[in-house]
C-alpha positions as CSV (number, residue, x, y, z in Angstrom):
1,X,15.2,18.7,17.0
2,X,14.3,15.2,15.9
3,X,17.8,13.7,15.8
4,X,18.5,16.0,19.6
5,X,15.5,13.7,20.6
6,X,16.8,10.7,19.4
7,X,13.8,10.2,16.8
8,X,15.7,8.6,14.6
9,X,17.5,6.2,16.8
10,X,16.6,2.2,16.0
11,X,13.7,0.4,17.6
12,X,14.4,-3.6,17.3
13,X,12.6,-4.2,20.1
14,X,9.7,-3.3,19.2
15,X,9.9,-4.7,15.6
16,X,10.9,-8.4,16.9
17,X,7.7,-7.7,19.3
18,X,5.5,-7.5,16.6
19,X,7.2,-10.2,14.6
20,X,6.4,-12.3,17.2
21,X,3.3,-11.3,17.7
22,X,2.2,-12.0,13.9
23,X,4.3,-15.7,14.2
24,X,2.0,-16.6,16.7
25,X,-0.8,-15.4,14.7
26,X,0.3,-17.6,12.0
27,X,0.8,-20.3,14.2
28,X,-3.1,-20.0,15.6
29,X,-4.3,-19.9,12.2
30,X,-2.8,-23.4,11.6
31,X,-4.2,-24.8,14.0
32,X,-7.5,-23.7,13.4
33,X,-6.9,-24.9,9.5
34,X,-6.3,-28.1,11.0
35,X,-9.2,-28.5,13.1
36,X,-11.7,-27.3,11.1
37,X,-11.1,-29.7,8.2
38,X,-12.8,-29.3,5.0
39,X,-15.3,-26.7,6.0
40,X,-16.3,-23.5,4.2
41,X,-15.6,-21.6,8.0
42,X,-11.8,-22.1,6.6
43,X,-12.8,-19.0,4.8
44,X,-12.1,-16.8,8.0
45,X,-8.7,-18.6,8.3
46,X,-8.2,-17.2,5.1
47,X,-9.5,-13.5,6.0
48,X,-6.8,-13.8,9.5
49,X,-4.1,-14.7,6.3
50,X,-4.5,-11.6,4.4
51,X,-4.6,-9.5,6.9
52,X,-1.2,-11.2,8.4
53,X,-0.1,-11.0,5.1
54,X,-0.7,-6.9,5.1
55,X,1.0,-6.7,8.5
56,X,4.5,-8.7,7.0
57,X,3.9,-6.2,3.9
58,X,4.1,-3.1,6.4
59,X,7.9,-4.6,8.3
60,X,9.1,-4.8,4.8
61,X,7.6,-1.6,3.9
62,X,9.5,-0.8,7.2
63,X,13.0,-2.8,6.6
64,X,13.2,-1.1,3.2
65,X,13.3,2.7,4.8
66,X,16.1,1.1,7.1
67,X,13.8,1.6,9.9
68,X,14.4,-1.9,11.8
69,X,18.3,-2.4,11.7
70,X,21.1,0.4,11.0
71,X,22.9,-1.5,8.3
72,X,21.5,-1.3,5.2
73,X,22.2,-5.2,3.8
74,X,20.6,-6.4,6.9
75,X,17.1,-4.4,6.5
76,X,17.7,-5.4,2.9
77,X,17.7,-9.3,3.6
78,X,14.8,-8.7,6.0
79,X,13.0,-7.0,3.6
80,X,12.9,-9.5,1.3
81,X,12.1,-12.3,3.1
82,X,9.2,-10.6,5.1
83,X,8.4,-9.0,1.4
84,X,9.0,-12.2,-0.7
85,X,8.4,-15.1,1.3
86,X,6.0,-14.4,3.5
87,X,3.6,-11.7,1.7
88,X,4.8,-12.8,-2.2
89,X,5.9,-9.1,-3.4
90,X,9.1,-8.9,-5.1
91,X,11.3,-6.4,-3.1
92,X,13.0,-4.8,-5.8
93,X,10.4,-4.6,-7.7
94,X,8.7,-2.9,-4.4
95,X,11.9,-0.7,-3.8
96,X,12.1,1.0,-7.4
97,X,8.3,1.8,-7.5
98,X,8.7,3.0,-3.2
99,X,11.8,4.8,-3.8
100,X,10.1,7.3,-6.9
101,X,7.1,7.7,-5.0
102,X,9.0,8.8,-2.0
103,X,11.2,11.0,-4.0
104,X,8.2,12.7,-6.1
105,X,5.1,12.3,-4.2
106,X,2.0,13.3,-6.5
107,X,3.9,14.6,-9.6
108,X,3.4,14.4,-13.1
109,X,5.1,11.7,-14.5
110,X,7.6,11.0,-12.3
111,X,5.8,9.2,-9.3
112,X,4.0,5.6,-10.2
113,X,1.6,5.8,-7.7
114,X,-1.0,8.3,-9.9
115,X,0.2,6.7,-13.1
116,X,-2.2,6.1,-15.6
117,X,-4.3,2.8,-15.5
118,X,-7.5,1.2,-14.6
119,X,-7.9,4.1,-12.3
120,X,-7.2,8.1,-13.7
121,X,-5.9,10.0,-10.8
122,X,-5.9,12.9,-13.3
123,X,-8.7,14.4,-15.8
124,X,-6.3,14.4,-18.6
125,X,-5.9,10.1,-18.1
126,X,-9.2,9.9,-17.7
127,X,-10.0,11.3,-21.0
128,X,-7.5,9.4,-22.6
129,X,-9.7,6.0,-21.7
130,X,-12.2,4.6,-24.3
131,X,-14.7,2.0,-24.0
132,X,-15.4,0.1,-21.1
133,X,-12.6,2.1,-19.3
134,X,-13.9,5.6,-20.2
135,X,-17.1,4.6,-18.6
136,X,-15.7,3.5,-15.4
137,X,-14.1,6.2,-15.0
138,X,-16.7,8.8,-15.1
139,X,-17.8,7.4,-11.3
140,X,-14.6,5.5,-10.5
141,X,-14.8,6.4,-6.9
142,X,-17.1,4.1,-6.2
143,X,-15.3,1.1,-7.9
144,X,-12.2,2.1,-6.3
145,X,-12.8,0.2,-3.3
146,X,-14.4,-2.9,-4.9
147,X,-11.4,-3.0,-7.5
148,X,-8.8,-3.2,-4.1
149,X,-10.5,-6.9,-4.4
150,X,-7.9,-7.5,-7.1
151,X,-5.5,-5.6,-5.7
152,X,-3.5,-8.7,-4.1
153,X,-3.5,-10.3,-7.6
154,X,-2.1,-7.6,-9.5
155,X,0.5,-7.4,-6.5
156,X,1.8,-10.9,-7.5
157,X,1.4,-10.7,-11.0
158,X,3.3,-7.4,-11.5
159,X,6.2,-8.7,-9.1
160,X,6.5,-12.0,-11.2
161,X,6.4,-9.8,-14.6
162,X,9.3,-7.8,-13.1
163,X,10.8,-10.4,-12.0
164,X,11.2,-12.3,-15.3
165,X,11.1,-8.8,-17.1
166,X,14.7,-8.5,-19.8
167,X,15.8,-5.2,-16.8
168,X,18.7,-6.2,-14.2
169,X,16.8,-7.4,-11.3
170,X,19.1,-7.5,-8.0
171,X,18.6,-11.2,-6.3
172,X,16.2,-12.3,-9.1
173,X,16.3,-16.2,-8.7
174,X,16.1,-15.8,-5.0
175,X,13.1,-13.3,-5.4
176,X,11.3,-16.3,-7.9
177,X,12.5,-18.7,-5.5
178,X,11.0,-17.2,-2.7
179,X,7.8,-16.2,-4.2
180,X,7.3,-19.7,-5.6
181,X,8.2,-21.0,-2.1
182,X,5.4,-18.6,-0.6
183,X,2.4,-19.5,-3.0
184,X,3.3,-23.0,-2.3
185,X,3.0,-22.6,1.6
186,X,-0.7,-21.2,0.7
187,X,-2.1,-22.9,-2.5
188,X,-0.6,-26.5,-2.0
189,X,-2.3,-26.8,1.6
190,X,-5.2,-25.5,0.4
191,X,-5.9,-28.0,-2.3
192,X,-4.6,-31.2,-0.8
193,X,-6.3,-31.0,2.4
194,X,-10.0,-29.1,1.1
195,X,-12.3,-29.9,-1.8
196,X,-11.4,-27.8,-4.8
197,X,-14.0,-25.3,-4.7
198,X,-13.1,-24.5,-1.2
199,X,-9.7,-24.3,-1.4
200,X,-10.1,-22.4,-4.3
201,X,-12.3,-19.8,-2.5
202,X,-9.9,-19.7,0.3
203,X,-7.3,-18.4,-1.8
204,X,-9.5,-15.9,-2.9
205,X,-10.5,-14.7,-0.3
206,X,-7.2,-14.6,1.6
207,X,-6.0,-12.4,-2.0
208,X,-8.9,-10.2,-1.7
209,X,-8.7,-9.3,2.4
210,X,-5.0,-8.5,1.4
211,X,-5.6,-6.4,-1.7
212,X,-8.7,-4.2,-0.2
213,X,-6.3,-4.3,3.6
214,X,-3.4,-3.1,1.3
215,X,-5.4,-0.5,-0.7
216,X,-6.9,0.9,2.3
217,X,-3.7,1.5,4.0
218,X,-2.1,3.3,1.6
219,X,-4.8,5.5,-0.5
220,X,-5.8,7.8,2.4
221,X,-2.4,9.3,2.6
222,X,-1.8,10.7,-1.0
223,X,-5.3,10.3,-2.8
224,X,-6.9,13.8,-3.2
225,X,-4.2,15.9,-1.8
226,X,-2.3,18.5,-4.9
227,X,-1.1,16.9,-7.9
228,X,2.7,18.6,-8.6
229,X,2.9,19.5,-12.3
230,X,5.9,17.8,-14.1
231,X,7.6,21.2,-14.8
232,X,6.5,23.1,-10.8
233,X,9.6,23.6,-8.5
234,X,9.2,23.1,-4.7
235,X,11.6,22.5,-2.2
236,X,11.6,18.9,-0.4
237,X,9.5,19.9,3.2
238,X,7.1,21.8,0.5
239,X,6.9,18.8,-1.5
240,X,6.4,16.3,0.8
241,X,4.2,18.0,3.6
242,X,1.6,19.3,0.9
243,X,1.3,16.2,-0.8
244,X,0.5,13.9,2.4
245,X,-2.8,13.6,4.6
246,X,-2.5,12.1,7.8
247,X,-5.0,10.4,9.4
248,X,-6.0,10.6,13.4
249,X,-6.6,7.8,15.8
250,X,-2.2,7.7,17.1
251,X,-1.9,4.1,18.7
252,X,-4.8,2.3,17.4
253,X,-4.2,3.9,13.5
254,X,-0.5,2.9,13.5
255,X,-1.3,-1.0,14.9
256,X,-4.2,-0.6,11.8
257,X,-2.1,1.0,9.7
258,X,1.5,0.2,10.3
259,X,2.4,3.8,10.9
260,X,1.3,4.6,7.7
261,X,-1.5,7.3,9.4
262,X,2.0,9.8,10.3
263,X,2.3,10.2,6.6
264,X,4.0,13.2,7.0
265,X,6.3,12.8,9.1
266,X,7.1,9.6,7.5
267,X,8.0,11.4,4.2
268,X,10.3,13.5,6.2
269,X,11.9,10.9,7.7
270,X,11.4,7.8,6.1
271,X,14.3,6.2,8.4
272,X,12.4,6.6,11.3
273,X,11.1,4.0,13.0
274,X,6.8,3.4,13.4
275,X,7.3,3.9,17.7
276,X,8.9,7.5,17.2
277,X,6.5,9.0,14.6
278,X,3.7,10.5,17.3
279,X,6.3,12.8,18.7
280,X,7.7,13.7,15.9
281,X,4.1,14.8,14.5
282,X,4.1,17.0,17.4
283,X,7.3,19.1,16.1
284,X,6.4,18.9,12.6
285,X,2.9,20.4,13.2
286,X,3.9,23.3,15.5
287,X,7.0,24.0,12.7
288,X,3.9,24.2,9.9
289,X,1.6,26.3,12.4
290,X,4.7,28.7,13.0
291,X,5.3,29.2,9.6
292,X,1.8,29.0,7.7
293,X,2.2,25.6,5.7
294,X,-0.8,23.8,5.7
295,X,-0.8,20.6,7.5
296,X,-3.6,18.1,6.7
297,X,-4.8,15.4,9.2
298,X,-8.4,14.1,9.1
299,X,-10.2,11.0,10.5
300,X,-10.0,7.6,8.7
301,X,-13.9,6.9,7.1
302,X,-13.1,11.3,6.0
303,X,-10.3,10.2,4.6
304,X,-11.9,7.4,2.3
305,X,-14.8,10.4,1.5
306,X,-12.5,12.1,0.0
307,X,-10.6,9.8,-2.1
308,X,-13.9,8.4,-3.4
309,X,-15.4,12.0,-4.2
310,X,-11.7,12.9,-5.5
311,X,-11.6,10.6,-8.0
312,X,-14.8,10.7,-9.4
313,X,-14.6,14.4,-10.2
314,X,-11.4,13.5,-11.8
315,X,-13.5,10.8,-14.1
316,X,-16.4,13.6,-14.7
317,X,-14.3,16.2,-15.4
318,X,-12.8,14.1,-18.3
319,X,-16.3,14.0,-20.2
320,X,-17.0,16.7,-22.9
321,X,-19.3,18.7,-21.8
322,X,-20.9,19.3,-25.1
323,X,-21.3,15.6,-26.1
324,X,-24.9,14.4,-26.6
325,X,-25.6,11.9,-23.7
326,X,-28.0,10.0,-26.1
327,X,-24.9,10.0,-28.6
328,X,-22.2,8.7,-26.0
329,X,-24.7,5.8,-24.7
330,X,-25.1,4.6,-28.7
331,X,-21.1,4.7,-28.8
């Protein structure tokens, strides 16, 4: 029904509109740079940056599931230079982490997304933590959001790790190239035409409106929804229609969310382009109705609810619950 509908057909015109339409963003925000001089108001120059930044990160989110151009080199080159250049995310790096996620969503070992780290997206993680870690964790949801702050930061970091990592790397000088190239176009400005302590807050804050923008985007539509055991056997519409939420608000949500709120439909059909995905919920949910498969869509603030409350049950569920409280605050 989706391909009879022509679903899955390209949409350039309404990618280069929205290319544009972030170019002239840019554009505004350099002349405001200009003519506010060195002034602490640059600070909302740099808020406008991150969340450009978070719109290039969703085309090359776009150009790397061959949504904007039917050859696959072309969405490739796009991909990295909207990635790379312009946001500062190595797209391989970005493509090997995407490509498991997309292939397990929510299972055991197999997709990086609920791998173990700073955050436990499972109990057994979280009782794996000690020290500082283990105590986070027991109310983690509500540092979740606050930790997005760095979430820009360990975005670059991990790409330039990857990137000069021993593992092949496809286009790995160009990839250093171009992120070196994009942290020039934002640090160098900054701290030749603004006293340091403004220039360095207004590359903070341009990281951190990116990170918590980025974090936000993408945590409502897996966070809280089944966790797939390494060893469980499900089909693929199973898989990826149980593991998904999407979240409501069509027109305004996508522009916010750059289609990321048709998170079902998008792990149907990852090909499919953003303008397409509103009808294509329409099938998809009458297909689940008709045959009993629970389909999830809530609102956007329910959404965060969830993922907050989620993961701190994850972090108390990992404490013992015959451990002395006075004991574990003396350890």
């Amino acid at each position: 029904m989706v391909r009879e509908l022509g679903l899955l057909r390209r949409a350039r015109w309404f990618y280069a509109l929205v290319f544009a339409v972030l170019c002239l963003t840019v554009a505004g925000a350099g002349v405001g740079f200009a003519l506010l001089g060195d002034s602490w108001w640059q600070l909302l120059i740099a808020g406008v940056l991150g969340v450009v930044c978070t719109q290039f990160a969703f085309l090359a989110h776009e150009a790397s599931h061959r949504q904007i151009f039917a050859s696959g080199p072309a969405n490739d080159r796009v991909g990295r230079l909207l990635g790379t250049l312009l946001v500062g995310i190595s797209y391989s790096w970005w493509m090997g982490k995407h490509t498991r996620h997309h292939g397990n969503p929510n299972r055991v070992g197999k997709d990086p997304d609920i791998a173990p780290g700073v955050v436990s997206f499972r109990p057994e993680d979280a009782a794996a933590q000690r020290g500082f870690l283990a105590m986070m964790n027991r109310r983690q949801g509500y540092a979740f959001f606050p930790l997005l702050t760095l979430e820009g930061v360990n975005l670059h970091v991990s790409s330039i790790r990857f990137l000069f990592g021993r593992g092949r790397v496809t286009g790995r000088w160009t990839e250093i190239g171009l992120i070196a190239a994009h942290l020039a176009l934002l640090i160098v400005p900054a701290f030749v035409f603004l006293s340091p302590g403004v220039a360095a807050a207004f590359c903070g804050v341009q990281l951190a409106v990116f990170g918590v923008y980025m974090g936000a985007s993408f945590a409502p539509n897996h966070k809280g929804m089944p966790v797939v055991g390494a060893n469980e056997k499900l089909d693929f519409f199973t898989k990826q229609v149980r593991t998904s939420r999407n979240i409501r608000g069509r027109f305004w949500a996508s522009a916010l969310m750059g289609g990321l709120n048709y998170q079902i439909e998008h792990h149907l059909f990852p090909s499919m382009p953003r303008p397409y995905l509103a009808r294509a919920r329409a099938i998809v949910r009458e297909y689940c109705e008709g045959r009993d498969i629970p389909y999830t869509e809530t609102s956007l603030p329910r959404s965060y609810a969830i993922v907050i409350r989620y993961l701190n049950q994850v972090g108390l569920a990992a404490r013992d619950p015959f451990e002395c409280p006075m004991l574990a605050m003396r350890r």
